[in-house]
C-alpha positions in Angstrom: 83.8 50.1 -76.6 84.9 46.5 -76.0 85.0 44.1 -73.7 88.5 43.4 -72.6 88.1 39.7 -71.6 88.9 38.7 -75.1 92.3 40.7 -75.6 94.0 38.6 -72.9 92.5 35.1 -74.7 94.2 36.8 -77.6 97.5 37.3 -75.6 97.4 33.7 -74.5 96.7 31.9 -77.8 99.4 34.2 -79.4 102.4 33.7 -77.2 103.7 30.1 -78.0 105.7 28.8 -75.2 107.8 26.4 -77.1 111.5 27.2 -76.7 114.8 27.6 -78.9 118.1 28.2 -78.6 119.2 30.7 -80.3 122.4 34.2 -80.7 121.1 37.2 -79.1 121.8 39.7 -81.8 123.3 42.5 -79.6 125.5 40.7 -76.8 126.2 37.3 -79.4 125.3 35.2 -76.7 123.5 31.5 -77.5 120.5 31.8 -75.0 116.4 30.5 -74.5 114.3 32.3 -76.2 110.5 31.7 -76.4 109.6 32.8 -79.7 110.7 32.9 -83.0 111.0 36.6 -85.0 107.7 35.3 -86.7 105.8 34.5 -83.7 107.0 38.2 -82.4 105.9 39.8 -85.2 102.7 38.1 -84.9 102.3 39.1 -81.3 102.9 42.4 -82.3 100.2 42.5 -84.5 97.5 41.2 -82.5 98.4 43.1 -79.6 98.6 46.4 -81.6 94.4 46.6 -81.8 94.1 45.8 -77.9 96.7 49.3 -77.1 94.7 51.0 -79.6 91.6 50.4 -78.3 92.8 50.9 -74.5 94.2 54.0 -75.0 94.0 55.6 -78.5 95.9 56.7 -80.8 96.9 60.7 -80.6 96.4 62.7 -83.7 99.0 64.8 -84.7 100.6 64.9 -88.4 103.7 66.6 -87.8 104.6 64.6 -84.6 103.3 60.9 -86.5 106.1 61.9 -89.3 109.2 62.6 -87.0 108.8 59.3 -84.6 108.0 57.6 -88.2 111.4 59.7 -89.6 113.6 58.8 -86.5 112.2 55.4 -85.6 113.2 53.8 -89.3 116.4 55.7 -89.2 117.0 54.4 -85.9 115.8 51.0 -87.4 118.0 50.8 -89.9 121.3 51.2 -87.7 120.2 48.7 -85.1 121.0 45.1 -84.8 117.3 43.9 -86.1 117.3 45.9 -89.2 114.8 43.7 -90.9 111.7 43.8 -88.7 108.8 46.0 -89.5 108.9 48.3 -87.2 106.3 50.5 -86.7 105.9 53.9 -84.7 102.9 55.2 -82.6 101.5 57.7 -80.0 99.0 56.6 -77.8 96.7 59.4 -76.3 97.2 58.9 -72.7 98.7 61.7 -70.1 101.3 59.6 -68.6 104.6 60.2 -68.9 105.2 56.3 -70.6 107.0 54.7 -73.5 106.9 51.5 -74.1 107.2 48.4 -77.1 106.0 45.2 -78.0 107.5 41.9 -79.5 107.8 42.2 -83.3 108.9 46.0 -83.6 105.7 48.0 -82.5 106.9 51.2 -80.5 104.8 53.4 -78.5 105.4 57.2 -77.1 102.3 58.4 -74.9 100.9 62.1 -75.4 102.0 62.9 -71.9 106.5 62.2 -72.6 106.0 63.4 -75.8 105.1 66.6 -74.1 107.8 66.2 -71.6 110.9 66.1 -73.9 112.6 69.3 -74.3 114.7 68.5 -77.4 114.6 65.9 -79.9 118.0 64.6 -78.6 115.9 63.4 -75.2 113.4 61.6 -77.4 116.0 59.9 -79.1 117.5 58.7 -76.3 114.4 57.4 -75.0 113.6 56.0 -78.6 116.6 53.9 -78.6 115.8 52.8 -74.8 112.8 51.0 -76.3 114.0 49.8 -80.0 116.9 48.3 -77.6 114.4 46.4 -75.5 113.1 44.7 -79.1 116.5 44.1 -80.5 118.3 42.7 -77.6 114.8 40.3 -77.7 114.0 41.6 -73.9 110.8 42.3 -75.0 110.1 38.7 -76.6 111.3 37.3 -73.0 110.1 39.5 -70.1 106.3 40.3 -73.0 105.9 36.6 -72.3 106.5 36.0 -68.7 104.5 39.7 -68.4 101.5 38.6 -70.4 101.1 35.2 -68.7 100.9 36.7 -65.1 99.3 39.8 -66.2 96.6 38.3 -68.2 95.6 35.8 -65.5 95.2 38.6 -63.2 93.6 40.8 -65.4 91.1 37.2 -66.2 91.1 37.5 -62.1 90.1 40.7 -61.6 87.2 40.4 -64.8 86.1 36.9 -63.2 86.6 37.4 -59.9 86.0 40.9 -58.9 86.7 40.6 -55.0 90.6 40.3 -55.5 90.3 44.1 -57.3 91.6 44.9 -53.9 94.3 44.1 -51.6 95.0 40.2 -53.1 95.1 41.8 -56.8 98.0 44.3 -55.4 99.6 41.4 -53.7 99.8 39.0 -56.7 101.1 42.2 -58.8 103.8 42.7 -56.1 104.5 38.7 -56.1 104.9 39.2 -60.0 106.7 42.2 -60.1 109.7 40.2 -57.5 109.7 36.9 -60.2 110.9 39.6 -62.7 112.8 41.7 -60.8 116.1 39.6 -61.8 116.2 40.3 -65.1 114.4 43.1 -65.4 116.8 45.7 -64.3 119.6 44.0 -66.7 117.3 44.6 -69.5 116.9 47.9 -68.8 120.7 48.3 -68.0 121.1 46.9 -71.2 118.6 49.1 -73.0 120.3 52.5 -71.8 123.5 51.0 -72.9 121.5 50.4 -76.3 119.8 53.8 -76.5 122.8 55.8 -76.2 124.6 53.6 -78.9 121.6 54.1 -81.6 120.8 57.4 -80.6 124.6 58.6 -80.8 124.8 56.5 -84.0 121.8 58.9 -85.8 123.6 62.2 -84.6 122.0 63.3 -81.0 124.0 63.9 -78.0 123.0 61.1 -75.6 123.8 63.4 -72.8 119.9 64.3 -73.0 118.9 61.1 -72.1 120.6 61.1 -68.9 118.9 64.8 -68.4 115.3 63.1 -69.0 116.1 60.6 -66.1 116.2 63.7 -63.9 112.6 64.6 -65.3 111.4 61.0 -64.6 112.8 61.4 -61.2 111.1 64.3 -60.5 107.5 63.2 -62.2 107.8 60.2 -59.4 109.5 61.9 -56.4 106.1 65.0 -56.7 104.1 62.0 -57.1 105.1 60.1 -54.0 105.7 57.1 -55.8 109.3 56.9 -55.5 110.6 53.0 -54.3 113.7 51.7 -52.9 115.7 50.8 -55.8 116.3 47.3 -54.5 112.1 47.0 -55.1 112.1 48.3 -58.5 111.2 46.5 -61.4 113.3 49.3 -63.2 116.7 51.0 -62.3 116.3 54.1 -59.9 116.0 57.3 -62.0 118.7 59.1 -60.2 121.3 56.1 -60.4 120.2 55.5 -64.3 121.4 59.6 -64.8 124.8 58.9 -63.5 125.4 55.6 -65.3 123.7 56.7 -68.9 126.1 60.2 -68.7 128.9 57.9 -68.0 128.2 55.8 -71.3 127.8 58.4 -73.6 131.2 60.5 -72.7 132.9 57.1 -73.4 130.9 56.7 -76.6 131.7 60.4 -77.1 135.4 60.1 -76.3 135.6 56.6 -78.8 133.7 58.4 -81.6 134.6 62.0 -81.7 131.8 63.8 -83.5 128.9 66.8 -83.3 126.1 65.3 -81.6 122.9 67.2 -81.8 120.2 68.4 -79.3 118.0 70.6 -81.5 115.8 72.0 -78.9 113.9 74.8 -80.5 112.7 72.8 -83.2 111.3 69.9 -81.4 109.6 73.0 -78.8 108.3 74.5 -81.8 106.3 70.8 -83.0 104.9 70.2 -79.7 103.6 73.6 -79.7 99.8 73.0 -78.8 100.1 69.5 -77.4 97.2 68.3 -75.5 98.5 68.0 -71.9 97.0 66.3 -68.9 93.8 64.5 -69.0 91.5 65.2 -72.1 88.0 66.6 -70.8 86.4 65.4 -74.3 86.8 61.6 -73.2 85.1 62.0 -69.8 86.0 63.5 -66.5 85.5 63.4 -62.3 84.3 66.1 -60.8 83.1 66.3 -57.3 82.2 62.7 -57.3 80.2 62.9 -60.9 81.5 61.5 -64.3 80.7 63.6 -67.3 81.5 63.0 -71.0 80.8 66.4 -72.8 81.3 64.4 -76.0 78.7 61.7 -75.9 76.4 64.4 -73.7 75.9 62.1 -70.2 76.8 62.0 -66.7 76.5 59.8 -63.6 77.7 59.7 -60.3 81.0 58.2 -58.5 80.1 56.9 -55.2 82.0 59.2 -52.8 85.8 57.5 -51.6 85.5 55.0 -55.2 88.5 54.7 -57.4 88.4 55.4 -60.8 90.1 55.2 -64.0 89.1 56.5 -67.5 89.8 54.9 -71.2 88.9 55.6 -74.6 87.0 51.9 -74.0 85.7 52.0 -70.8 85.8 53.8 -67.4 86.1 51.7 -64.3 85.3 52.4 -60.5 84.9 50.6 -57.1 85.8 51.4 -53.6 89.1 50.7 -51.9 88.1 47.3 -50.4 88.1 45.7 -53.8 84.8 43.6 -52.4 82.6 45.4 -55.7 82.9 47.4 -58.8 81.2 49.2 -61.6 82.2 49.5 -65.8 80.6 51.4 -68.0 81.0 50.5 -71.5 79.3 50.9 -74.8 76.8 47.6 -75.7 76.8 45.6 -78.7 73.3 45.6 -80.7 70.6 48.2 -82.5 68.1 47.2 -79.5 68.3 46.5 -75.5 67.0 42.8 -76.3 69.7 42.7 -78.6 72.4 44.1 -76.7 71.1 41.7 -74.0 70.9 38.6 -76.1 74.8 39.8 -77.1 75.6 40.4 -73.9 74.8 37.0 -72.3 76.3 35.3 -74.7 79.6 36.8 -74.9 79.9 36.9 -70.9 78.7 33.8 -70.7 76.1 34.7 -68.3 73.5 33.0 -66.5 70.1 35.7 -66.4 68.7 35.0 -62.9 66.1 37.9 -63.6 65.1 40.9 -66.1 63.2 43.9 -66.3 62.5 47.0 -68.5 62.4 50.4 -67.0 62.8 53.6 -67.5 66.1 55.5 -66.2 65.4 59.7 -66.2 63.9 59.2 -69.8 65.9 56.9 -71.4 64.4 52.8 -72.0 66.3 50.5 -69.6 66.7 47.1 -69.3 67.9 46.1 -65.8 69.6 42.3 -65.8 71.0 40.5 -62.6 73.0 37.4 -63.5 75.9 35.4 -62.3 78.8 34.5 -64.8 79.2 31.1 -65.3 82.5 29.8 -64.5 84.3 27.7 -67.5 86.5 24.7 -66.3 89.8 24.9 -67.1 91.4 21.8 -70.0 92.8 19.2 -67.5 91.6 20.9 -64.5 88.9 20.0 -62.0 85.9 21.1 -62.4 86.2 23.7 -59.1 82.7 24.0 -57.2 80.3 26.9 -57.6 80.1 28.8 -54.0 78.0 32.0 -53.5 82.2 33.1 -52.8 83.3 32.6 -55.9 80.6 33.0 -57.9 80.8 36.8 -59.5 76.8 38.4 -59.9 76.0 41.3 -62.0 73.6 43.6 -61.7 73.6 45.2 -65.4 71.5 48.8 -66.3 71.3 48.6 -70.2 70.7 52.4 -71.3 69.1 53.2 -74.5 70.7 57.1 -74.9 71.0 58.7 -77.9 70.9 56.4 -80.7 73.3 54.4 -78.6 72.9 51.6 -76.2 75.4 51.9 -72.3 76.1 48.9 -70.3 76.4 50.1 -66.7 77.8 47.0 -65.0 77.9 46.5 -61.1 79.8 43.6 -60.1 80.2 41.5 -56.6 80.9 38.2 -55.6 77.4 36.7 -55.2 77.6 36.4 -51.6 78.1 39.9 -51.0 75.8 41.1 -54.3 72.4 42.2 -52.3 74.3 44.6 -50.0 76.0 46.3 -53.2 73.4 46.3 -55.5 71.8 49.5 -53.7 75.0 51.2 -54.9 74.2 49.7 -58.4 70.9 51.2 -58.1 71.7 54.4 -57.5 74.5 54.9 -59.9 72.6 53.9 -62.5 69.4 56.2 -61.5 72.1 59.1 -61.8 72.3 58.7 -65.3 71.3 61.6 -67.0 71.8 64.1 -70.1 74.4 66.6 -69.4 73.4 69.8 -70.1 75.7 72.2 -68.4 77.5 74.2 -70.6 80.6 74.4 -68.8 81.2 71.0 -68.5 80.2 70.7 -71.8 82.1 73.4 -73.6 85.2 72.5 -71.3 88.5 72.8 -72.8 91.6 70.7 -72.6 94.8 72.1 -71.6 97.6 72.4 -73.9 101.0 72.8 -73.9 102.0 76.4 -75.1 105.9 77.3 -76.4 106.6 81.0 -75.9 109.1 83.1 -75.6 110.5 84.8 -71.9 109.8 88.4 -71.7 112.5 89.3 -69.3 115.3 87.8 -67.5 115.2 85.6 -64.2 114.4 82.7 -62.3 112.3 80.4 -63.6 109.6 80.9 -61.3 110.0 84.7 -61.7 109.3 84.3 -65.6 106.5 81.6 -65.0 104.6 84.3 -62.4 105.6 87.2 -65.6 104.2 85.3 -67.8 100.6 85.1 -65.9 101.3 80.9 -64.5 99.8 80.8 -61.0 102.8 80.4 -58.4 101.1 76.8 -57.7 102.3 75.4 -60.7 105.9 76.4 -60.5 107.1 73.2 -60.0 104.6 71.0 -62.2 105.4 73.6 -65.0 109.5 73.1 -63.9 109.5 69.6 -64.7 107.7 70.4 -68.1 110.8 72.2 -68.8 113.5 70.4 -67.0 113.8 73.4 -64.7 114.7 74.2 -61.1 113.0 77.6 -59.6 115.8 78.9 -59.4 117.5 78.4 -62.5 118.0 81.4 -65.0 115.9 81.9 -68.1 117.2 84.7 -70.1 114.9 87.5 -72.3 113.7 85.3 -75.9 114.6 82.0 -74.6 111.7 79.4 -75.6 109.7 78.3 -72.9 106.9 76.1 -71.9 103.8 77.0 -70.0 100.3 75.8 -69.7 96.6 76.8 -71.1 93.2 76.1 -72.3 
């Protein structure tokens, strides 16, 4: 586990912010653009390690070899033939795609999982090799990185605005892109059903995944007026994307592909939902079967889990807590490591003992580094973020438990810290530790129906009917027939 300050230093010194003229390879246009194809590359590159380590990469041969078999075929009928692109799924639930300057594509676990044909991947596939060949990703990856990183660098430094003034600077970010935002992804469906009509699949199917997207964020309650959305409303998007590809249909008479039962039959077994084996929350305590530990989550605290680090704090944003794995064979050397990477300044120390385990506890305050050709801003107990750190020596591996507060507020938190960090324990339960991850699981319908008649056949509770709908683009209502692949869900 890593500390993330350094991957957004990384971002920073890679994005060079002198600009060029130059012809947009898809439209022809002579417009800015802020990097050359080297430089994207290049940010590609360095970036790559820092998704890896925040999410993982998912293991799966066969899958790794079709986005790898359809990515460079899609690659090779594009307007950027000649960058290395290169193909990835990232172990994370959510229903995301995404890419980065310089060809680097990424599918998450959880769409991979959603597609129902390999026509809706491709559509999707050629969304976000459009975003890199039309250079969106070059443009909006800079302006992204440069407002995300310093609030990311805000949030590290500055804990206090992990509340409502970190949502507010997101929002205030989110409305500087918003103008060209939605043209790029206008432009990248427009893109997406060109490639992925160009390699044989009926872009139809990408329109149909809209209406799965839709879904996923209308059962979510996150559904926004289109006018605030950084990307086009799902439901508009379905109408507009089956609009381009009858007239790319109607121009280029041909058999387009969907090829649903063999994409069903790869993602048979596909982890689905969050992975037990990389940590969980359950009533208000964190286990990790894998690595055999557990600690508490103070009750109403936030929390969010990564193959890196998990990350908690309470809705006010005025603390917070990270757990992450410490540098060094020793706690004097994961100390030593510690201050010096966080640039810390050790107010005290002392070695304990937490349920067992050798502990070094550490309060400190980070030291605040003045900006080149800024002012040297004064140090207030406001802005001055204090740690309280619990290094854990636990199995032949040494846990920093962080607790985090603007020093003017630290000795009301700390108690928190405290008693987090006296929660940590072995896990021993077997049922957390023997707990098994869900997976997606492709059978066949024993009978004729409604979906939700075949789901309740087929032994799903009637609670799920809809969750398990939008796994299979289906309404309740609509008919399965008898030997008709199907997805459900089990451990």
């Amino acid at each position: 586990m890593n500390i993330p300050t350094p991957f957004y230093r990384l971002f920073l010194l890679a994005v060079v912010t002198v600009s060029a003229c130059s012809r947009n390879p898809v439209t022809g246009k002579r417009e800015v653009i802020l990097m050359s194809k080297e430089q994207e590359v290049a940010l590609g590159q360095q970036s790559h390690p820092a998704v890896v380590a925040t999410m993982g990469l998912y293991q799966d041969k066969n899958l790794e070899n079709f986005i790898n078999e359809k990515g460079k075929a899609m690659a090779r009928i594009s307007h950027r033939p000649d960058l290395p692109y290169q193909f990835y799924i990232v172990d994370s639930p959510v229903v995301n795609a995404f890419a980065v300057p310089g060809g680097y594509v990424y599918f998450t676990r959880g769409i991979m999982a959603h597609f129902n044909n390999e026509a809706e991947f491709a559509g999707v596939l050629g969304h976000e090799i459009g975003h890199i060949t039309a250079r969106h990703s070059a443009r909006q990856q800079t302006s992204q990185l440069f407002g995300t990183v310093a609030l990311i660098g805000g949030a590290i430094l500055a804990p206090r605005v992990i509340g409502q003034n970190l949502d507010q600077a997101q929002q205030a970010l989110q409305l500087a892109l918003l103008s060209y935002s939605r043209d790029h992804e206008s432009e990248s469906d427009k893109i997406g059903v060109e490639y992925s009509s160009k390699i044989g699949y009926d872009a139809h199917q990408m329109a149909n995944f809209f209406a799965t997207i839709k879904r996923i964020s209308d059962n979510a309650g996150q559904a926004i007026p289109t006018f605030l959305s950084t990307h086009p409303d799902p439901g508009g998007r379905y109408n507009r994307v089956h609009e381009l590809a009858k007239d790319y249909q109607a121009k280029n008479p041909g058999k387009y592909e969907v090829d649903r039962e063999s994409f069903l039959r790869m993602i048979d077994g596909i982890l689905y939902g969050e992975d037990p084996r990389q940590g969980f929350v359950e009533n208000n305590m964190f286990y990790h079967p894998e690595l055999r530990f557990q600690f508490p989550v103070p009750n109403g605290w936030q929390h969010q889990n990564s193959p890196t680090q998990f990350q908690m704090a309470p809705k006010d944003g005025k603390s917070g807590m990270v757990l992450m794995l410490a540098k060094g064979n020793s706690l004097d050397e994961a100390a030593q490591t510690m201050v010096k990477e966080l640039s810390l300044n050790v107010l005290e120390s002392a070695k304990t003992t937490i349920n067992g385990n050798p502990a070094l506890v550490i309060i400190s305050q980070q030291q605040q580094q003045q900006e080149q050709g800024q002012p040297q801003q004064q140090q207030t107990a406001q802005n001055t973020v204090q740690i309280g750190t619990h290094l854990i020596q636990y199995n032949n591996a040494i846990y920093a438990l962080h607790g985090l507060s603007a020093a003017s507020n630290f000795n009301s938190q700390f108690p928190v810290f405290q008693r987090v960090a006296s929660g940590f324990r072995a896990l021993t339960d077997s049922e957390k530790l023997n707990r098994k991850p869900e997976r997606v699981q492709v059978k066949t319908a024993p009978r004729d129906g409604t979906f939700s008649e075949v789901m309740v056949a087929m032994g799903m509770p009637a609670s799920r009917v809809e969750e398990l709908g939008v796994l299979n683009s289906m309404k309740k209502d609509d008919r399965v027939t008898r030997g008709s692949l199907i997805k459900v869900v089990g451990r």
